[in-house]
N, C-alpha and C positions, 0 to 999 in steps of 0.2 A: 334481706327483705325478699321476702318469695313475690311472683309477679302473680294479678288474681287471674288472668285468662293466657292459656297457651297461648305460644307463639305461632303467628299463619301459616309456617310451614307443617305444623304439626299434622299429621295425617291421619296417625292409630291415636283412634281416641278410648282404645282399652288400654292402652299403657300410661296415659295419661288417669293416676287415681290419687287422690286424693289421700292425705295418711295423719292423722294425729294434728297436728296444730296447721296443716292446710288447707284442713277444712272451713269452710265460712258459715257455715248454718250456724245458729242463737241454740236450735234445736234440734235434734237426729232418733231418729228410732234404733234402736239398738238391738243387735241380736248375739248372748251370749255365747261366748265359748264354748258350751254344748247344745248351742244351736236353740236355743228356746228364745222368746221375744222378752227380754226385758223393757216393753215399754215406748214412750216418747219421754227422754231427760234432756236436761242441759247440755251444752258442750263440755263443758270445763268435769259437770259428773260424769260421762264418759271416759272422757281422757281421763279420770281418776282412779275409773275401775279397769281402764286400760293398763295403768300401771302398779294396779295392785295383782294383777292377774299374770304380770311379766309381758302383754302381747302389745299390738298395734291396735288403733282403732281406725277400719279402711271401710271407705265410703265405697258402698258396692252398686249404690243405685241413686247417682246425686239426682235426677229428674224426678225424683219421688217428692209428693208435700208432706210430711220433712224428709229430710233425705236419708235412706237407709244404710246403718254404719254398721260393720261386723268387729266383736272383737278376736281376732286372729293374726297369727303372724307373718308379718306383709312378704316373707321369703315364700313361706308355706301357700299363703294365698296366691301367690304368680304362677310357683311350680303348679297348681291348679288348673289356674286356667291357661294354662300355655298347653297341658297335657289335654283337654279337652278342646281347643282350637284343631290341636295333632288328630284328636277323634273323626271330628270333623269333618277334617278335611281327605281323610281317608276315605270312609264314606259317601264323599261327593261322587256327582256322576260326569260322565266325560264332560268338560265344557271346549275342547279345543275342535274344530271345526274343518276336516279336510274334504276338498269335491271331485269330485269323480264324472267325467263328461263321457256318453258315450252315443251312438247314432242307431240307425235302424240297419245299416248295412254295414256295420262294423264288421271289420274280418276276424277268422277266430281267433289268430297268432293277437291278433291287438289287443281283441276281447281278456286273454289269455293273461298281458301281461298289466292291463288295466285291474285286473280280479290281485293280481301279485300286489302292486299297489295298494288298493283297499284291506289286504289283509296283514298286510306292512305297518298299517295307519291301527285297524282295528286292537293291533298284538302290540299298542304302544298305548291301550285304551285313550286312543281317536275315534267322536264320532266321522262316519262320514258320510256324504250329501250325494246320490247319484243324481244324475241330471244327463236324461235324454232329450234330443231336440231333433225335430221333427223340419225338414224344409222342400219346400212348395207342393210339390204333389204328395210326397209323403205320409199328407195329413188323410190322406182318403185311406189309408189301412195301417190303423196305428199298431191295429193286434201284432205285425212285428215290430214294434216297438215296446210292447209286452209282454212278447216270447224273447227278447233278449233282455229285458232288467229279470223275467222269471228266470232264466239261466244263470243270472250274474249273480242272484239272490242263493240259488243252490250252490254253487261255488265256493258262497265265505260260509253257508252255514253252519262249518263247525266256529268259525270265528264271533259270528253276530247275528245279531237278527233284526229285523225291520220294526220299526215305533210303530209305522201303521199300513196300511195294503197302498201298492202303489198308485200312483191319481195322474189323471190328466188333466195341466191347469196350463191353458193357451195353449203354447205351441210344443210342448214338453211333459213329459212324465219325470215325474221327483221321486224321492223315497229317503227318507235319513235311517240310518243304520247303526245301531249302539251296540260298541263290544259286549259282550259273554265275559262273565265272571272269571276271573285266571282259572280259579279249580276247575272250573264247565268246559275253558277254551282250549282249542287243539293249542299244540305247538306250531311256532311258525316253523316253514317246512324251511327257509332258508336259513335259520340259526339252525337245527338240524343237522340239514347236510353241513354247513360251516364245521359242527363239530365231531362228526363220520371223518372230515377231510383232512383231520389234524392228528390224530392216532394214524394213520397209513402214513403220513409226512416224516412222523417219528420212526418209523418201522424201516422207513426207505433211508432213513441217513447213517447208522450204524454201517449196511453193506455199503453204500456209496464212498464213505468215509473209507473202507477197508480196503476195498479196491486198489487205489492208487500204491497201497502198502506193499500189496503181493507183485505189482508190476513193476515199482519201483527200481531204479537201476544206478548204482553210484556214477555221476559223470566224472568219467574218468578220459582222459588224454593221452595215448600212447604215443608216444615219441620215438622215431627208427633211427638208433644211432647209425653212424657207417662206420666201417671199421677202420683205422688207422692205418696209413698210407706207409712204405720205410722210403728212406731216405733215396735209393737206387730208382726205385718207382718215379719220384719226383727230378732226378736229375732225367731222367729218359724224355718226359714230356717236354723239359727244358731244350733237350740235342732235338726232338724234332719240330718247336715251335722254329726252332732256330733254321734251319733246315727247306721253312713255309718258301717256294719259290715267288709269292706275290713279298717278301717281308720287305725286297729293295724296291717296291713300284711305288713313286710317288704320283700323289695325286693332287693336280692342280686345280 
């Protein structure tokens, strides 16, 4: 027995469809296998031409009065629409949101490396939010606070571009900035260098490797025999250990 209403966890209500005898309507509009409108009939006459035709009969639009049933096959209709979700979503525009803080006296080295950031976020299509902020006396000359988002703006311009001119709202100047198309957008410079650095890496280990080869030197251990004493040799040192004038001093 099928249940009539999803279960409350149920989330995607596009996988949730309806197919053949799941259906509850008395009556459905139908839309033929090559796409033409057969009408409003019965359930039971649908499901019949469902099954003289070999296909399913899938409820594509149950909120309709009556609700609108295709006949086609419910494999064929998924790969459909899963392939058009995929369209979709490619086409979306950035929705992930990174922010970028910066002052009226920022130094350049900082400026430098906050611009490195935004084109880090932009080259991974992140928007991102500048936000300049202005404090206490500050507000009496904001135009350097304008001369640096206009610099900061020239900086990513091959990465992105601004949605709109930048504004001053309270105590801060804003600006959102949406990546450039991959075909339009530079390269980031640090994948780049990353992969300049890795052919020299290659290049350097062959001779480093050989090195050791040519200097290499078998450890070896030479050992200095002495040469063998005769027999006359060793009675002599015996007559004069013997011979030692301290040999009878005892010592107490």
């Amino acid at each position: 027995m099928s249940r009539p209403f999803p279960p409350r966890n149920f989330s995607s209500s596009a996988s949730f469809t309806r197919v053949n005898g799941k259906i509850r309507a008395r009556e459905v509009r139908v839309i033929g296998v090559d796409g033409k409108q057969l009408g409003i009939i019965s359930l039971s006459d649908a499901l019949n031409q469902a099954r003289a035709n070999g296909v399913d009969l899938v409820e594509i639009a149950p909120t309709a009065t009556p609700p609108v049933c295709r006949l086609v096959d419910y494999g064929k209709y998924r790969y459909e629409q899963a392939k058009k979700e995929k369209e979709t979503k490619k086409h979306q525009h950035a929705s992930t949101v990174k922010e970028v803080q910066l002052s009226p006296r920022i130094d350049p080295h900082d400026l430098g490396v906050k611009t490195e950031h935004a084109i880090d976020f932009l080259c991974e299509d992140m928007k991102v939010k500048v936000t300049l902020k202005f404090r206490g006396r500050e507000m009496q000359h904001t135009e350097f606070g304008f001369q640096v988002i206009k610099k900061f703006l020239e900086n990513i311009a091959p990465y992105g571009h601004p949605d709109f001119q930048p504004k001053l709202i309270g105590k801060g100047i804003n600006v959102m900035i949406s990546p450039l198309p991959r075909n339009k957008r530079a390269k980031n410079p640090r994948q780049a260098e990353g992969e300049e650095a890795e052919p020299h890496k290659g290049e350097g280990q062959p001779a480093a490797a050989a090195r050791p080869q040519q200097n290499q030197q078998p450890n070896t251990v030479e050992i200095e025999r002495k040469p063998k004493r005769h027999d006359s040799e060793q009675k002599q040192e015996k007559e004069n250990f013997a011979n030692n004038p301290f040999a009878q001093i005892e010592i107490k």
